[in-house]
VOGU-3710 file (C-alpha; in Angstrom, 3 decimals, decimal comma):
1> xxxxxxxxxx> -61,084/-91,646/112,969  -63,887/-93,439/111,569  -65,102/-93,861/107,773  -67,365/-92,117/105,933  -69,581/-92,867/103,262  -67,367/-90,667/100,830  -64,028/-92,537/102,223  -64,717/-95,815/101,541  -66,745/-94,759/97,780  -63,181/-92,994/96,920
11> xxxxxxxxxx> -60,931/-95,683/97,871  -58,836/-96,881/95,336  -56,912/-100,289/94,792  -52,744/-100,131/95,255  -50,762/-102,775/94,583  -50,884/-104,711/97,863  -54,146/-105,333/99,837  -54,321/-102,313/102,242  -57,244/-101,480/105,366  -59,412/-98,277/106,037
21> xxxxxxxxxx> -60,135/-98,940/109,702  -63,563/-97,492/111,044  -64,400/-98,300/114,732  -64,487/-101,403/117,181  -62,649/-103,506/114,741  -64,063/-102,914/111,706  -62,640/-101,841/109,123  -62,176/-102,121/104,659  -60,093/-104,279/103,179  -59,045/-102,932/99,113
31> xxxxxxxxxx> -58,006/-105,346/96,963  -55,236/-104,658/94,016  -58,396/-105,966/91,918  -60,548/-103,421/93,141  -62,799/-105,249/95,818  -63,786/-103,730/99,080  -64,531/-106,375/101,466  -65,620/-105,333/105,160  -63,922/-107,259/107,955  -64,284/-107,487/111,548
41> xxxxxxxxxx> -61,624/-108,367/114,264  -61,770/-109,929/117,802  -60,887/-112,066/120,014  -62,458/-115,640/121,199  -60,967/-117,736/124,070  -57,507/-115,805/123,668  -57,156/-116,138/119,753  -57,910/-113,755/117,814  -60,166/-114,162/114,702  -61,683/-112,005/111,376
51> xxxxxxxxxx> -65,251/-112,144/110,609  -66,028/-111,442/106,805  -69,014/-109,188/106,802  -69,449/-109,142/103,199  -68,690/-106,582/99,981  -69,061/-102,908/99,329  -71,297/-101,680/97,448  -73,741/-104,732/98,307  -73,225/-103,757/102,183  -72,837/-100,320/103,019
61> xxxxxxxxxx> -70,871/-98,709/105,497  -73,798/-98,623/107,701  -74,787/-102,156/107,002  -71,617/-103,182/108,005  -71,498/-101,742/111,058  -74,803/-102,951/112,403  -73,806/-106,829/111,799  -70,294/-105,534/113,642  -72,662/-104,908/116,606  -74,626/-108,075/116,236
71> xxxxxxxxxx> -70,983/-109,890/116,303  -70,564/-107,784/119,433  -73,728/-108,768/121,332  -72,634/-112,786/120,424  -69,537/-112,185/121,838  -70,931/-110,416/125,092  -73,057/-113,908/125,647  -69,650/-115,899/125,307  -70,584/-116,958/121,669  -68,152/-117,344/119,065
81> xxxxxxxxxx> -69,540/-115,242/116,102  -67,464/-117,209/113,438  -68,969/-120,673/114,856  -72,539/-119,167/114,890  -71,817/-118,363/111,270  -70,776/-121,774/110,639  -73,863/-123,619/112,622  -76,073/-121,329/110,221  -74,529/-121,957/106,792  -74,736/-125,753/107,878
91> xxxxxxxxxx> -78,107/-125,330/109,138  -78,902/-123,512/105,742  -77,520/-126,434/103,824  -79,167/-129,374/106,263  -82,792/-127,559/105,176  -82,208/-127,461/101,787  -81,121/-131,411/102,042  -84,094/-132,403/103,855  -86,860/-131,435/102,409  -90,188/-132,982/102,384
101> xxxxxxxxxx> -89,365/-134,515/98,928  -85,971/-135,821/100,099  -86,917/-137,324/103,031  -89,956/-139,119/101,720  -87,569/-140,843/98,930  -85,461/-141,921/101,995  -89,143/-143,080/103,745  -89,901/-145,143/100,610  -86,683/-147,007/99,996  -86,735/-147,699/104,173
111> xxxxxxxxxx> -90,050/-149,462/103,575  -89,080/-150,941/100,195  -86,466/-152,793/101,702  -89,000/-154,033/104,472  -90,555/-155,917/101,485  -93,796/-154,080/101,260  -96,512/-155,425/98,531  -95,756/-153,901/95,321  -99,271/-152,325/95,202  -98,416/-150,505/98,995
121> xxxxxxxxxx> -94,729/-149,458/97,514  -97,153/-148,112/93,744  -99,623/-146,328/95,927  -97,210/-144,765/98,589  -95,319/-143,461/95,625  -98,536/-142,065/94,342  -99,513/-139,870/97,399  -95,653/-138,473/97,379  -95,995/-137,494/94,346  -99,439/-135,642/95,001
131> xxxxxxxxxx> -98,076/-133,220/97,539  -94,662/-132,993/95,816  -95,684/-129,489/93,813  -96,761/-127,822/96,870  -94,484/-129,576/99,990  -91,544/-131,330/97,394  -89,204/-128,388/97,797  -89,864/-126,953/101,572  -87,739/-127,961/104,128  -89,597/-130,463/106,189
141> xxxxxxxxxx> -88,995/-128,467/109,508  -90,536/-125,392/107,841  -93,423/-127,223/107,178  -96,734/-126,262/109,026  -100,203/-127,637/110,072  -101,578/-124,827/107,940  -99,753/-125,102/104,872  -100,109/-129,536/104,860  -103,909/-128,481/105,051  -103,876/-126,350/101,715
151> xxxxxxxxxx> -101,841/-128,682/99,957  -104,026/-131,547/100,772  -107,079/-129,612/100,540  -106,017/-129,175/96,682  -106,772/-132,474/96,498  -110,234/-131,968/97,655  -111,005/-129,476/95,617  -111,061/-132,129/93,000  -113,626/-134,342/94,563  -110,728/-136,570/96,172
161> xxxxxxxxxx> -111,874/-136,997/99,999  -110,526/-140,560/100,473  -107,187/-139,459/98,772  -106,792/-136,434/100,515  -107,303/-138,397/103,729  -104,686/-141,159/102,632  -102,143/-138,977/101,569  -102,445/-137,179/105,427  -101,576/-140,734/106,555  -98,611/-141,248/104,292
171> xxxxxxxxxx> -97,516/-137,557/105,165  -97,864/-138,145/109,239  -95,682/-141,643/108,151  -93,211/-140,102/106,537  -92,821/-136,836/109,245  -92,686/-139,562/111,764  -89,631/-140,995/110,165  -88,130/-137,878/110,255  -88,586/-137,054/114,102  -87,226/-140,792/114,466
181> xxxxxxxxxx> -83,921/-139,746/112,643  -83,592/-136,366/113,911  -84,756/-134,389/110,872  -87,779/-133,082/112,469  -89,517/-132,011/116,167  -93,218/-132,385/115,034  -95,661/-134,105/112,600  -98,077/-131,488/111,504  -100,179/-133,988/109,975  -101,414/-135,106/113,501
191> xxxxxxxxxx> -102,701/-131,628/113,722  -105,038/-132,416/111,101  -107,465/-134,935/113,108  -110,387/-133,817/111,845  -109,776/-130,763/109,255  -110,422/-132,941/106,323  -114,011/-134,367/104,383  -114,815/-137,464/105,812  -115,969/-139,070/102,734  -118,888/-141,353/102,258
201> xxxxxxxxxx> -118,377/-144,786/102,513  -119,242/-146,521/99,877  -118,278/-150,300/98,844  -117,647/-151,739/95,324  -120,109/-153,067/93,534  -121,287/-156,383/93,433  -123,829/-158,886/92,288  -125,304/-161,488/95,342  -128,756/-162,072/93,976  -128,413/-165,952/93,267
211> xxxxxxxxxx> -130,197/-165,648/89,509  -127,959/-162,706/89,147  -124,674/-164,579/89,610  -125,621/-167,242/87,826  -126,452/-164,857/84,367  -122,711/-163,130/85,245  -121,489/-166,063/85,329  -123,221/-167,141/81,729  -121,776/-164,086/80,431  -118,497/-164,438/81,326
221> xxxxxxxxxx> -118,607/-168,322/79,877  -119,517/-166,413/76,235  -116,983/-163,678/76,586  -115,378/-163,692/73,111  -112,615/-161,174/73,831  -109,333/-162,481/74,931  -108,887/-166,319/76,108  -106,560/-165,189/78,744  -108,678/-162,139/80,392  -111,451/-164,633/79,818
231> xxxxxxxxxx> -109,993/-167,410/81,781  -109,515/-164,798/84,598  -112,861/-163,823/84,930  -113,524/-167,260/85,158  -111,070/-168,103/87,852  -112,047/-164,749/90,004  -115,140/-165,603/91,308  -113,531/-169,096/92,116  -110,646/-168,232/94,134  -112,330/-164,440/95,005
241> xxxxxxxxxx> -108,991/-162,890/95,878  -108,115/-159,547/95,128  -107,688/-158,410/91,233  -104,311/-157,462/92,263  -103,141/-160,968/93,548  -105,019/-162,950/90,677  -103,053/-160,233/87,902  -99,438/-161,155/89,347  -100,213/-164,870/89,715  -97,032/-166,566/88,701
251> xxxxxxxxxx> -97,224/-170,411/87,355  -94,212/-171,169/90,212  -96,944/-170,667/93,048  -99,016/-173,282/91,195  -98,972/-176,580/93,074  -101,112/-178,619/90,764  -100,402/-182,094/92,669  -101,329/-179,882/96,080  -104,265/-178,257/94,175  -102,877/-175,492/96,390
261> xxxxxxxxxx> -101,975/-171,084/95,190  -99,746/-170,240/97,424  -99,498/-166,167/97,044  -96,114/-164,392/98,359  -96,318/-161,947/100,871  -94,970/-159,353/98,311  -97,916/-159,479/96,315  -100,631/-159,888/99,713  -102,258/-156,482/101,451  -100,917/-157,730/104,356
271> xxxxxxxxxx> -97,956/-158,748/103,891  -97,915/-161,979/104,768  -98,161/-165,464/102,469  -101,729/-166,806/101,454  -102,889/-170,144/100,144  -105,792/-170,445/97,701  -107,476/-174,020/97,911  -107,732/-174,584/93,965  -111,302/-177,074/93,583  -111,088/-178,752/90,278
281> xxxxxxxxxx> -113,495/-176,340/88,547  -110,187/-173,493/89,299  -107,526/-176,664/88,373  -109,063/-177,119/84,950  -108,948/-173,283/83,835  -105,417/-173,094/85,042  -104,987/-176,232/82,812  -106,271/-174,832/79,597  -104,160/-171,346/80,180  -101,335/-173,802/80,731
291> xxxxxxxxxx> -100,169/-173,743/76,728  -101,234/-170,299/75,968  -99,227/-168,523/78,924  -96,473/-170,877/80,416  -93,868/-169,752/78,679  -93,714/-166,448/80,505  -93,562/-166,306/84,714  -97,765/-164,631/84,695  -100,963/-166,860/84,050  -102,388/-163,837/83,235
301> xxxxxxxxxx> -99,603/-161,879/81,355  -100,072/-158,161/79,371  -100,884/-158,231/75,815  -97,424/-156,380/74,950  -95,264/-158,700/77,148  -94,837/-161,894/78,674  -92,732/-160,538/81,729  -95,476/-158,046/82,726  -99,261/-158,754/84,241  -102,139/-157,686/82,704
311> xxxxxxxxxx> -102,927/-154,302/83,725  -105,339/-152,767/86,739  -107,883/-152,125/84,160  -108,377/-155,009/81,885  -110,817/-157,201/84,039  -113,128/-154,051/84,723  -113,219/-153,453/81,005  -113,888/-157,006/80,114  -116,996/-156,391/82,841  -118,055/-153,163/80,869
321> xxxxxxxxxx> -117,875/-154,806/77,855  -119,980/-157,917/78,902  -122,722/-154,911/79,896  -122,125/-154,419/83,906  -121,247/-151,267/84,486  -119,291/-149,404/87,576  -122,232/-149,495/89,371  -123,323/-153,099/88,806  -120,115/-155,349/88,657  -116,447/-154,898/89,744
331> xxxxxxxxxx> -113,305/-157,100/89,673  -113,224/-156,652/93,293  -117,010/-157,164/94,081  -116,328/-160,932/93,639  -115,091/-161,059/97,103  -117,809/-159,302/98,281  -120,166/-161,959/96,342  -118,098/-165,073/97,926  -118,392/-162,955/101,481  -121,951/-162,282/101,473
341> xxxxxxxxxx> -123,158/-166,047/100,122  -120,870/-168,239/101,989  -122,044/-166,556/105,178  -125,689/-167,070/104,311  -125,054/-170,590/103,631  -124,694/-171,015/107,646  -122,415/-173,987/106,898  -118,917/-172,153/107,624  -117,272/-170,438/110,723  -116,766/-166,692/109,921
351> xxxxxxxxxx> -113,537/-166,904/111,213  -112,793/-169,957/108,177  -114,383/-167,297/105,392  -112,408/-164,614/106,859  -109,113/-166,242/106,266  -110,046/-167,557/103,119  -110,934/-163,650/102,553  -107,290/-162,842/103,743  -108,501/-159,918/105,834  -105,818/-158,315/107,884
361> xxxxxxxxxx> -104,237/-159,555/110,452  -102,480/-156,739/112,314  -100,147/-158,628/114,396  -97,220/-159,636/112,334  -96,221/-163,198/114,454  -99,869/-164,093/114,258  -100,599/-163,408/110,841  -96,955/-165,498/109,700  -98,577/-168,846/111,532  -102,083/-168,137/110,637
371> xxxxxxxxxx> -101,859/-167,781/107,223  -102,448/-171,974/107,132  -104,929/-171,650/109,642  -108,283/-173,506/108,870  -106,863/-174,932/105,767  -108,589/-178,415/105,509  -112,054/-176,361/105,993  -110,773/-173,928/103,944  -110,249/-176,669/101,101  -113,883/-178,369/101,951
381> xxxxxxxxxx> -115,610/-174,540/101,393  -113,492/-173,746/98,156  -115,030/-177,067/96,740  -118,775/-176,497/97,722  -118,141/-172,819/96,633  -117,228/-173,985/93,140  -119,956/-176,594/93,076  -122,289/-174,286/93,944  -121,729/-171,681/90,932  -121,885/-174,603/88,935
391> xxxxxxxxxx> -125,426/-175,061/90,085  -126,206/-170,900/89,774  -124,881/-170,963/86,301  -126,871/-174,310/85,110  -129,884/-172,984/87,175  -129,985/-175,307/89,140  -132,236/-175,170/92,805  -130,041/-173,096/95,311  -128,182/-175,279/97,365  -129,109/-175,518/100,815
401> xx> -127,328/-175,619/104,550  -125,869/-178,137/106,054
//
């Protein structure tokens, strides 16, 4: 006879475990401490086998009966009900393990180890962090096209097109990874092509007028903040290398008998090591920092510590505070400056400016053996480029192409 409702409300516990048996194997097992747990029985390849369906009250009689059934209709397609339950508890647990947030962490040690540039490995870190409140916690197969698209499009909202576009990048990187290691089937941020702002392009600011450059270049000479950040603005528009790379110049990649920078790959954009000609104008800076900042590994170190750079912001300030604003002057617009002159001089091969420039080289092999590439015009340019701000800060005539 099968249960009723009223049957398995009024059963009572004994002192052994006893069964009420409804229909097709099912049936309730009492506890002596009072629990009623439904069970199913069958049999698999010739065994047979229990399926725990759960507890009464929280699953009622007809409850119980319905996931008997679904055990049924496994069984009738030769699957093993038990296993099934097994692949979905582990499946459960896999999701929860890799989520988006989980996985990324995995993506950035991965690349960490591949020696990245500390600034790629800071910035990388940055956009994971940006989707982490809306993605951190999903399971990265869960995630869709749709939802990456509001999550980014937060960022948007804010006036951030170029970040919301760079962060799609990291995210297709990092789903990518995934696939690769079997955590995922798709990367939802290819579906994106094209659903985001394309911001406008705009480049940092920079001074090129020759009168122009040669008042900066006054200024920065009567800079009475600190000697060191003062010595770096006078270096920058020597070597014109990235703020980053001049910041985390270390004394050990000073060859003063070479009159050679050598920067490490860790530090580059690229990846890859760059040397920095040093013409005597840059030798004799680095000389006069030499007994305010050698006792620590940075030319350039933070006011709080010797074992850490000065920060992102310090040569930017030092530019507000001579008078250029965002709009006038930036750290970085000294490349720009060296770019657009030593072009117009008409004395250099682009492709010797370029390297000096330490624009990317994509191929890994070719960028390794090309990074000394041009060097003895490279050395001859860095010398006429120094002489030449001499002139522009004297006011001197303009010096003409060879």
């Amino acid at each position: 006879m099968s249960l009723t409702d009223l049957a398995v409300r009024a059963a009572k516990p004994k002192a052994r475990p006893y069964k009420l048996t409804d229909s097709g194997g099912l049936y309730l097992l009492v506890k002596p401490g009072g629990g009623k747990l439904w069970r199913y029985d069958y049999r698999y390849a010739s065994k047979r086998k229990t399926l725990a369906l759960g507890a009464y009250p929280s699953k009622s009689l007809a409850e119980a009966r319905r996931a008997r059934d679904d055990a049924k209709e496994q069984l009738e397609q030769r699957i093993d009900p038990a296993e099934a339950r097994k692949l979905e508890k582990l499946a459960i647990t896999r999701a929860a393990e890799n989520t988006f947030e989980a996985i990324a962490e995995e993506w950035l040690q991965k690349i960490g180890r591949e020696d990245r540039a500390d600034v790629t490995m800071t910035k990388a870190r940055w956009f994971v962090k940006l989707l982490a409140p809306s993605l951190g916690n999903r399971p990265i197969t869960a995630i869709t096209a749709p939802e990456l698209l509001i999550a980014l499009r937060k960022i948007e909202a804010r006036g951030k097109y170029e970040t919301a576009r760079r962060a799609r990048s990291t995210t297709g990187r990092i789903f990518r990874y995934a696939i690769a290691t079997g955590r995922a089937e798709r990367n939802p941020a290819a579906d994106l092509a094209g659903a985001l702002i394309v911001p406008k392009v705009t480049h940092h600011a920079t001074i090129i007028e020759p009168n122009a450059i040669g008042g900066l270049l006054r200024s920065i000479d009567a800079y009475t903040g600190s000697p060191i950040v003062r010595a770096a603005l006078r270096l920058l528009p020597l070597v014109f290398v990235r703020p980053v790379e001049l910041r985390h110049a270390r004394w050990s990649d000073i060859d003063v008998q070479a009159a050679r920078w050598t920067i490490p790959a860790s530090i580059m954009k690229m990846r890859t090591p760059h040397i920095v000609p040093l013409s005597r104008q840059a030798l004799a800076i680095i000389g006069e920092l030499r007994p305010l900042t050698s006792d620590g590994p940075y030319l350039f170190p933070s006011m709080r510590t010797i074992e850490r750079a000065i920060s992102e912001n310090t040569l930017n300030g030092a530019l507000r505070r001579l008078g250029y604003t965002g709009d006038d002057m930036t750290s970085h617009g000294f490349r720009s400056m060296a770019s657009t002159s030593l072009n117009e001089m008409s004395r250099w091969n682009p492709d010797v400016i370029e390297r000096q420039l330490a624009h990317g080289e994509r191929n890994a092999v070719r960028a390794a053996y090309n990074y000394a590439q041009h060097l003895k015009e490279r050395t001859e340019m860095m010398q006429v480029w120094a002489d030449h701000l001499d002139e522009l800060r004297l006011k001197k005539p303009l010096m003409t192409s060879a």
